[in-house]
C-alpha positions as CSV (number, residue, x, y, z in Angstrom):
1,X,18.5,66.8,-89.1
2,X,17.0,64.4,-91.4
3,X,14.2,66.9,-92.8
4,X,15.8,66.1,-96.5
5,X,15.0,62.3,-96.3
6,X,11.9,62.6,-94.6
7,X,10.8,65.1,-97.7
8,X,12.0,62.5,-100.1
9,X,10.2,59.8,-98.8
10,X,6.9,61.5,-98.8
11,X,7.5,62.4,-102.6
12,X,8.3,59.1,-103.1
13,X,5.2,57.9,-102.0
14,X,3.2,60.9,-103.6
15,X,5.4,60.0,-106.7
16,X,3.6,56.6,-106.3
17,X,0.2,57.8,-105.2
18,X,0.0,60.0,-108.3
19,X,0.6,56.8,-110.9
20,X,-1.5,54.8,-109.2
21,X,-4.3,57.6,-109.6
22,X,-3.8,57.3,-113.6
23,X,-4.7,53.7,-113.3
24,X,-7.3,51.5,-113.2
25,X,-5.8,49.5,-109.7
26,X,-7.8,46.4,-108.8
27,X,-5.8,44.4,-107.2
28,X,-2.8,44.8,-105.1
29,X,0.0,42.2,-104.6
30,X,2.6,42.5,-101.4
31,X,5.5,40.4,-102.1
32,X,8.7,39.9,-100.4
33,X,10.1,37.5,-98.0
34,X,10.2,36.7,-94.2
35,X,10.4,39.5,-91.7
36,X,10.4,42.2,-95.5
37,X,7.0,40.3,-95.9
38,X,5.3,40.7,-92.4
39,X,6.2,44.2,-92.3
40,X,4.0,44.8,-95.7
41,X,1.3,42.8,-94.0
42,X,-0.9,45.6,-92.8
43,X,-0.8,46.7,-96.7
44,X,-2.5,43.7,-97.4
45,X,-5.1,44.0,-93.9
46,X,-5.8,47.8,-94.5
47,X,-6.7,47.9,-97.5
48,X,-8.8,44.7,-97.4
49,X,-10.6,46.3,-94.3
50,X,-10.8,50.1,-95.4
51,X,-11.8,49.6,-99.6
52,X,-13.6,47.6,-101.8
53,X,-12.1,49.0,-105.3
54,X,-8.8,47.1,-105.1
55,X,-8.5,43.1,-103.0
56,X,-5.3,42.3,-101.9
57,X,-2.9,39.4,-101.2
58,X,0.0,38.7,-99.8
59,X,2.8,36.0,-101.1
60,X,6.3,35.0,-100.5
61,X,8.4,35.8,-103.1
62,X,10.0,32.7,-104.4
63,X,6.0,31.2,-104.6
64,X,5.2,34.3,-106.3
65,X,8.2,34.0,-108.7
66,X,7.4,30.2,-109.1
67,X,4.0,30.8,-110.2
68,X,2.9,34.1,-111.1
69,X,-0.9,34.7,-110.5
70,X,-2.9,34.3,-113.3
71,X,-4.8,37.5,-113.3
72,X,-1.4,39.6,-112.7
73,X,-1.2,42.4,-115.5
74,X,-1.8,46.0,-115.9
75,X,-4.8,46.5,-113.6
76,X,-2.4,45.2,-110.4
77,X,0.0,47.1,-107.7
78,X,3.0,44.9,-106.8
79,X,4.3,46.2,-103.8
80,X,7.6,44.6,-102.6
81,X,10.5,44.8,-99.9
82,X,13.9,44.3,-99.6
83,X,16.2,45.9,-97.0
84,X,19.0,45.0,-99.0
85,X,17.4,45.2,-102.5
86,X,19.6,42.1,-103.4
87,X,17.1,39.1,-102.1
88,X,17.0,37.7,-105.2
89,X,13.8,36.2,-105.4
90,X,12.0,39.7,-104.5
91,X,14.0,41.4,-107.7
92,X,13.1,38.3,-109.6
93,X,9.3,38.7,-108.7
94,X,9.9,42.6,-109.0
95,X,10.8,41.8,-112.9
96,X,8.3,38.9,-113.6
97,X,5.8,41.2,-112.7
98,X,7.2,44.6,-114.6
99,X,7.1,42.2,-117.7
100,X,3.3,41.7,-117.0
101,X,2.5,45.4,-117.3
102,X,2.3,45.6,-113.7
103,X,2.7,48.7,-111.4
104,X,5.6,48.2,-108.9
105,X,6.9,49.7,-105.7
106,X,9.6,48.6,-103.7
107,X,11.1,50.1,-100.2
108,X,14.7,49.2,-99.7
109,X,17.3,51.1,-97.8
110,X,19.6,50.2,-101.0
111,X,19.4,53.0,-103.6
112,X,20.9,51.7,-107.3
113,X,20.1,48.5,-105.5
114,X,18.7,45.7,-108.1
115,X,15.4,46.1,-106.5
116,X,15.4,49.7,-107.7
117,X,16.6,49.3,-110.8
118,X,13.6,46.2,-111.5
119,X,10.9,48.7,-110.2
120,X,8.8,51.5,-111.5
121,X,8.5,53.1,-107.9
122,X,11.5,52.7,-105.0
123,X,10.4,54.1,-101.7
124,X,13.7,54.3,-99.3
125,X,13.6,53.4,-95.6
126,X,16.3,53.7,-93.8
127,X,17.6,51.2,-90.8
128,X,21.3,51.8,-88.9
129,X,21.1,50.1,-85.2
130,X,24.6,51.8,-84.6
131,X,23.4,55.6,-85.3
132,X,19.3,54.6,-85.7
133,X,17.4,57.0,-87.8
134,X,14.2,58.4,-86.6
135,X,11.5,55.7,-86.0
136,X,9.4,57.5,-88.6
137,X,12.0,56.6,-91.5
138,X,11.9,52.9,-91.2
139,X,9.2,50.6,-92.7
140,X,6.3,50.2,-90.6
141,X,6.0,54.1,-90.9
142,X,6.1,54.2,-94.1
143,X,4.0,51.3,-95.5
144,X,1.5,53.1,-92.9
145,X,1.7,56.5,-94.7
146,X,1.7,54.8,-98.6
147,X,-1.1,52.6,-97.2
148,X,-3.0,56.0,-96.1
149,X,-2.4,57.8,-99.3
150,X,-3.6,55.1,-101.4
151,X,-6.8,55.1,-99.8
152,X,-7.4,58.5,-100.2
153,X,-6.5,58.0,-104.2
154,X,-9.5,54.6,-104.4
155,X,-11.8,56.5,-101.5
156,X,-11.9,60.1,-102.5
157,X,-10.3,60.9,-98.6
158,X,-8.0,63.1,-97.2
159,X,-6.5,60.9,-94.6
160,X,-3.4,60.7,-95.1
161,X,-2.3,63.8,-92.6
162,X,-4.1,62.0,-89.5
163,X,-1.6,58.6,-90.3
164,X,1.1,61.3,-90.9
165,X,1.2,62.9,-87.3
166,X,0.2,59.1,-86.0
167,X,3.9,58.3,-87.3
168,X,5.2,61.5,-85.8
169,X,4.2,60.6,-82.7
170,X,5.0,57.0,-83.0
171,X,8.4,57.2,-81.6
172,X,7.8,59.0,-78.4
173,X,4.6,56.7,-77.8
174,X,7.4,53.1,-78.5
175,X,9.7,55.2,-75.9
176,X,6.8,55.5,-73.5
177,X,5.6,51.8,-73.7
178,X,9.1,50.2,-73.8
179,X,10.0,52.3,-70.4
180,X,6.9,51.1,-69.3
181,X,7.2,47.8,-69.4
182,X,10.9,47.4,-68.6
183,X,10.3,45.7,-65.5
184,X,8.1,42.7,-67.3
185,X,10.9,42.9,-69.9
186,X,13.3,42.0,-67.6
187,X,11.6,39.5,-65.7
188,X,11.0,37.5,-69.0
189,X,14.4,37.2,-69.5
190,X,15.3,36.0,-66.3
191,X,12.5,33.4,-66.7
192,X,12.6,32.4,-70.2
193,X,16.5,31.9,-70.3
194,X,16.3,28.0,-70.6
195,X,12.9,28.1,-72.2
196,X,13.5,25.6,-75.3
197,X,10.6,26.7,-77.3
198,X,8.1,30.1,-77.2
199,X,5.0,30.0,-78.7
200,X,3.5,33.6,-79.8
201,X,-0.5,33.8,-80.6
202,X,-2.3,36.3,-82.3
203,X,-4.8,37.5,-85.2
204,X,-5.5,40.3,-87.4
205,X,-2.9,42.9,-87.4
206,X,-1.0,41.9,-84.8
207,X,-0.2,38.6,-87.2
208,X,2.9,40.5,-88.9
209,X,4.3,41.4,-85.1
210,X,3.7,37.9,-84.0
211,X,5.8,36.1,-86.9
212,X,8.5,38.8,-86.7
213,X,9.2,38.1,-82.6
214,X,8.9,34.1,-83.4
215,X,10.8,34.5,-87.1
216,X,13.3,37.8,-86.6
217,X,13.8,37.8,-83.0
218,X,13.5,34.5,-81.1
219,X,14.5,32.2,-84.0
220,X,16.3,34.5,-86.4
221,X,18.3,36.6,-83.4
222,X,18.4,34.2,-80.3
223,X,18.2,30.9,-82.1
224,X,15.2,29.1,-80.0
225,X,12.3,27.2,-81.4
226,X,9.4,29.2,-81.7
227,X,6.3,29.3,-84.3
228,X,3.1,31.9,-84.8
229,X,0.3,30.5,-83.9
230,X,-3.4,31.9,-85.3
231,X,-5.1,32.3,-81.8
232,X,-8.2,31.3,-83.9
233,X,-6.6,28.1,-85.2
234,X,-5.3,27.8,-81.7
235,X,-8.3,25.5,-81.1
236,X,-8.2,23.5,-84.2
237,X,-5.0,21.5,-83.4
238,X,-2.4,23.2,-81.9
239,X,-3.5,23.8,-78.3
240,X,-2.9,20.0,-77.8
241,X,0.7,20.7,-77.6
242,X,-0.1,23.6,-74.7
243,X,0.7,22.3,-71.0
244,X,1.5,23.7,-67.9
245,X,5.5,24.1,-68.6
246,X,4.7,25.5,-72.6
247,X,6.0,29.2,-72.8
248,X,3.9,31.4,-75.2
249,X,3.3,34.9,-75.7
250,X,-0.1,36.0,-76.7
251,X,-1.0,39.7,-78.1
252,X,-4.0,41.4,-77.5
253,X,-5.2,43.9,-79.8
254,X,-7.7,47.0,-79.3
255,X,-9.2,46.5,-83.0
256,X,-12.2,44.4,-83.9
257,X,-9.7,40.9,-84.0
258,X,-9.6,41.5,-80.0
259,X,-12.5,39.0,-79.4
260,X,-10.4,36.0,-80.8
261,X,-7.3,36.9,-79.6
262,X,-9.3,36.7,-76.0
263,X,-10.7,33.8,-76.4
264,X,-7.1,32.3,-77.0
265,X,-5.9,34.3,-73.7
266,X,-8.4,32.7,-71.6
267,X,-7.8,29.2,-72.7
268,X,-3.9,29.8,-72.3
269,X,-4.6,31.3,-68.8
270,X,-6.2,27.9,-67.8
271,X,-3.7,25.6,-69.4
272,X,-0.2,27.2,-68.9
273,X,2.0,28.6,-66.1
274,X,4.1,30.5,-69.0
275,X,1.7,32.8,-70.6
276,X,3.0,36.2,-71.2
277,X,0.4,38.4,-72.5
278,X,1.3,41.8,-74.2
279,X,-2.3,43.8,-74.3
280,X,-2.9,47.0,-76.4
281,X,-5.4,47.7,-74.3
282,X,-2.7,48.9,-71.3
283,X,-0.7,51.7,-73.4
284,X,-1.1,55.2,-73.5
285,X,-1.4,55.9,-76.7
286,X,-1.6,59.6,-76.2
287,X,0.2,61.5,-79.5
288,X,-1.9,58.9,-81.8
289,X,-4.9,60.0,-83.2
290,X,-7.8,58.1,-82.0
291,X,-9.4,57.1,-85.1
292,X,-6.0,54.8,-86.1
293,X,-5.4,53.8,-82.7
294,X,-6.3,50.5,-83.5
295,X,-4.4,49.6,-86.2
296,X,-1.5,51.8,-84.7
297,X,-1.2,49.8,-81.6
298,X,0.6,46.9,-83.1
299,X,3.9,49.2,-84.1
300,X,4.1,50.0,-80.0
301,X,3.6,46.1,-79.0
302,X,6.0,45.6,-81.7
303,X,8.7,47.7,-80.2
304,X,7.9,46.0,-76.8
305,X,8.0,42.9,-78.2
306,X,11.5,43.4,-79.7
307,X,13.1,45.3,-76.6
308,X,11.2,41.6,-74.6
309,X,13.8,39.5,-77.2
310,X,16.7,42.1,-77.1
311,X,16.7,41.6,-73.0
312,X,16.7,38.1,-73.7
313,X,19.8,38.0,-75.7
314,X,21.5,40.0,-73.3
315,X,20.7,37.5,-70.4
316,X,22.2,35.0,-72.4
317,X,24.7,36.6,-73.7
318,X,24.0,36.1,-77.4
319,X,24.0,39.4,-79.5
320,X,20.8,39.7,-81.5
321,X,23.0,39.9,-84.3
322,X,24.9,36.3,-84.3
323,X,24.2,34.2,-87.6
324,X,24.7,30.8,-88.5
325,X,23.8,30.3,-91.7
326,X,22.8,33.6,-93.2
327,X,24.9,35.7,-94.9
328,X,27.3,33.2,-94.2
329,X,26.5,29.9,-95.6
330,X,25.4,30.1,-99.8
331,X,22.1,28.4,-100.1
């Protein structure tokens, strides 16, 4: 059914791919802002992890627009996001850094958006909660797959099938996990309803989940205090406002940042009666080849993670998709 967009999007990426071959890449700049910016996070941590011909950084737009890296010109990738394509301080960066002779790429479910029009490179997703799309045309998915070919472009691989059948699989894996842990689901709403504050904790990848759930779901969509804390900086600081009645959710990863999100785990186990603990370690992960398991996991704690937030509104009665101030108040 949607076999034409799932072809467009792949020769979108290979599109990209292709100019990025007939360039001398060395540095790679993800840019965008709040929940558009964590989901191009594991740009930023795959590549910095898989290759050493290109580094890579990630910046909030507005900062990026407000002072543009010095080394940004014609040897950089600027990848950028905007579901919309109208945040104006993405299509402003998008601009700042076509006029430097940069390379740019930007996914937006927007086509003739002003994002598109600013970049060199648009790469659609596609997001409807009323009639959703397959999982594999929304962003994770994607930024997974441009991620993949790009490293076969710097690294001479041919990777990029293994992440494709990872994100064909993906869906039916979320489905799995999110049935699975319905009943913990539940029981977090029913015992975080009053909660006025929820920590989440984690490193690595699972960083861009974590500040999604505290940014996009429990502040964002349910309107309760929340913040991402590092669970390595977890002991520099912040655990001394951890006690016994502090709710926090801590992630637990299968890839080589498991040991300090553990360490975090077992210091929250000893100090709060609120820890809830969503481990990578408990999914089947069957459909996902295991050589990305790792760095797949986060997408299926991710969709757990959300359907934990959406049960939450639903106990209290406030649709995920009430807004105070945005899109509603000009600031």
């Amino acid at each position: 059914m949607h076999e034409e967009k799932i072809a467009l999007v792949r020769r979108q990426i290979e599109a990209l791919a292709a100019a990025v071959a007939s360039r001398n890449i060395r540095h790679v700049w993800v840019v965008a802002c709040g929940g558009s910016l964590a989901t191009l996070d594991p740009f930023r941590y795959i590549l910095t992890a898989e290759t050493d011909k290109v580094s890579a950084a990630a910046v909030n737009a507005a900062e990026f627009a407000a002072e543009l890296p010095k080394g940004l010109g014609e040897d950089c990738l600027v990848v950028l996001n905007s579901q919309s394509g109208t945040t104006a301080e993405t299509v402003r960066a998008a601009q700042l850094a076509k006029e430097r002779g940069a390379l740019t790429a930007a996914y937006t479910t927007a086509p003739e958006s002003p994002l598109e029009q600013a970049v060199d490179f648009p790469i659609y997703y596609y997001d409807d909660p009323v009639n959703p799309y397959p999982l594999l045309l929304s962003i994770f998915p994607e930024v997974y797959q441009t991620v993949f070919a790009l490293l076969d472009v710097w690294e001479g691989t041919k990777r990029l099938p293994i992440m494709e059948t990872a994100m064909e699989n993906l869906e039916e894996v979320c489905g799995r996990a999110t049935a699975s842990f319905k009943p913990e689901a539940l029981e977090f709403a029913a015992n975080h309803r009053t909660e006025p504050i929820i920590y989440t904790v984690s490193a690595g990848l699972d960083r861009c989940i974590a500040y999604i759930l505290t940014n996009c779901s429990f502040m964002e969509s349910v309107w309760r205090h929340s913040s991402p804390l590092h669970a390595g900086e977890l002991f520099h600081g912040a655990c001394e406002a951890i006690g016994k009645e502090t709710a926090v959710v801590a992630f637990l990863g299968i890839g080589p940042w498991r040991s300090v999100e553990e360490r975090a785990v077992k210091f929250l186990q000893r100090v709060t009666d609120k820890l809830t603990v969503l481990d990578a370690a408990a999914l089947d992960l069957t459909g996902i080849p295991a050589e990305v398991q790792d760095i797949v996991a986060p997408l299926v704690l991710h969709a757990i993670a959300s359907d934990y937030c959406l049960r939450l509104s639903q106990r209290l009665g406030h649709p995920m998709s009430s807004r105070r101030y945005m899109g509603i108040m000009k600031y």
